[in-house]
C-alpha positions as CSV (number, residue, x, y, z in Angstrom):
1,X,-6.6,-13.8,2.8
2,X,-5.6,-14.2,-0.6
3,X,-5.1,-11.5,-3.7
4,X,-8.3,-13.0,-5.2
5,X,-10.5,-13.1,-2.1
6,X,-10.4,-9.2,-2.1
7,X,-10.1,-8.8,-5.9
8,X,-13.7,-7.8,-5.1
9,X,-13.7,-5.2,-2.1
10,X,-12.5,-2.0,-2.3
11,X,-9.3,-1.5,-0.7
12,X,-7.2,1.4,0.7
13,X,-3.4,1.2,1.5
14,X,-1.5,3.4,4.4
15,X,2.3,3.6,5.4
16,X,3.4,3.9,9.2
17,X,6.0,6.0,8.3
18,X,7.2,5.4,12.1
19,X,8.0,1.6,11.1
20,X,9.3,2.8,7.5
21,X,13.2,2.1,6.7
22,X,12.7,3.5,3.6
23,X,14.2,0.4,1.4
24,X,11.9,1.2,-1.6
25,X,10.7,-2.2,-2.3
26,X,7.1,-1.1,-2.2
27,X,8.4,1.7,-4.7
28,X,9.9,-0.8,-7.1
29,X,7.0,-3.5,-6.7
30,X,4.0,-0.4,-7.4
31,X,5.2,2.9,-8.2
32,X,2.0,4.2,-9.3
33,X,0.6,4.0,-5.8
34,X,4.1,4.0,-3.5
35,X,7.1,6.7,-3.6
36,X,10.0,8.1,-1.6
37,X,9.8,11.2,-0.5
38,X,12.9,13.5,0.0
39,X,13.1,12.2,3.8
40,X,14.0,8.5,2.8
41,X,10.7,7.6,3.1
42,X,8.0,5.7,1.6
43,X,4.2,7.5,1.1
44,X,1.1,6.5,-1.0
45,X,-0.1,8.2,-3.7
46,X,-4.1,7.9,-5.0
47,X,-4.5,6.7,-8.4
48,X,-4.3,9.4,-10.9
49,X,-5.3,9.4,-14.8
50,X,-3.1,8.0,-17.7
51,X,-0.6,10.3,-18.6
52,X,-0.5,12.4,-14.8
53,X,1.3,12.4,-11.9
54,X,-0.6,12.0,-8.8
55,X,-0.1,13.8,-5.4
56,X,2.5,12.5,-2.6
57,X,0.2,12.1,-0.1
58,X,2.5,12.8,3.2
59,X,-0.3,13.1,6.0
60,X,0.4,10.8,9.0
61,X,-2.3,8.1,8.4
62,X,-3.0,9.0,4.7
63,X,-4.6,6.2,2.7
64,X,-4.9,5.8,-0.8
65,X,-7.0,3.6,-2.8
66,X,-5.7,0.3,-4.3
67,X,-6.0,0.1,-7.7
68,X,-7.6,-3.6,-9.0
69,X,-5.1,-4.0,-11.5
70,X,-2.3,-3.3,-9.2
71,X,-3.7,-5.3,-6.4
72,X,-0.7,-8.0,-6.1
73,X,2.0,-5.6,-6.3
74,X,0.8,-3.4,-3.6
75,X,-0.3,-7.0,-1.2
76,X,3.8,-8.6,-1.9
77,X,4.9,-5.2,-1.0
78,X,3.3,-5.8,2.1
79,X,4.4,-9.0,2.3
80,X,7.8,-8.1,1.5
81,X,8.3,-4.6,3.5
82,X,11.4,-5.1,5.7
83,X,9.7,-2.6,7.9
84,X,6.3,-4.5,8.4
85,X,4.6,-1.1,8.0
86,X,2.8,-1.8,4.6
87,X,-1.2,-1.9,5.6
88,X,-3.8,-2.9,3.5
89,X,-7.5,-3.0,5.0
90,X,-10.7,-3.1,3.5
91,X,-12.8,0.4,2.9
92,X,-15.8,-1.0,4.0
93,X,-14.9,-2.2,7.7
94,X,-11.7,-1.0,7.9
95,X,-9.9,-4.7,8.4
96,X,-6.8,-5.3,7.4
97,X,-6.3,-7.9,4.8
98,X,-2.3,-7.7,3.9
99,X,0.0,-5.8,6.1
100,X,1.3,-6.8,9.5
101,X,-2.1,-6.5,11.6
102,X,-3.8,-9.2,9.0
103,X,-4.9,-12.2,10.4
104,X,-4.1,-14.6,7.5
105,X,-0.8,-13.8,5.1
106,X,-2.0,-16.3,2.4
107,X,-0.8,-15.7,-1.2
């Protein structure tokens, strides 16, 4: 699946914070929707309005919402995770489109 063949769908991103080894490349690639939290690990954050911080969202499982503009970070920080626990899946049916469990890692 590539960037532009989901440009379209809504997507939501989640961390497996099991798999995490908290190298912060996800971090550094989209901070607005990835952070470390004081336990070395990574977390997702939902998009928040200009000029706020949003919420660490530290739930087991929590997902965020992938901003469009900020759609190719988040997919190479899947790509990219050392820890292959980076997933991105599609809101509608749940399918995971960049992360470990996708099917096709295209660019």
């Amino acid at each position: 699946m590539t960037v532009r063949d989901e440009a379209t769908e809504e997507l939501e991103v989640w961390i497996d914070q099991d798999l995490c080894t908290g190298d912060g490349i996800c971090a550094q690639y989209a901070p607005e929707v990835f952070e470390l939290d004081i336990d070395g690990l990574a977390y997702v954050k939902p998009p928040a309005p200009i000029g706020q911080e949003a919420e660490l969202l530290t739930e087991p499982g929590a997902t965020a919402r992938v901003p469009l503009p900020l759609l190719r970070e988040v997919a190479e920080s899947a790509k990219d995770c050392p820890g292959q626990c980076i997933h991105v899946r599609r809101v509608a049916d749940r399918t995971e489109v960049f992360g470990p469990d996708a099917e096709d890692q295209g660019s």
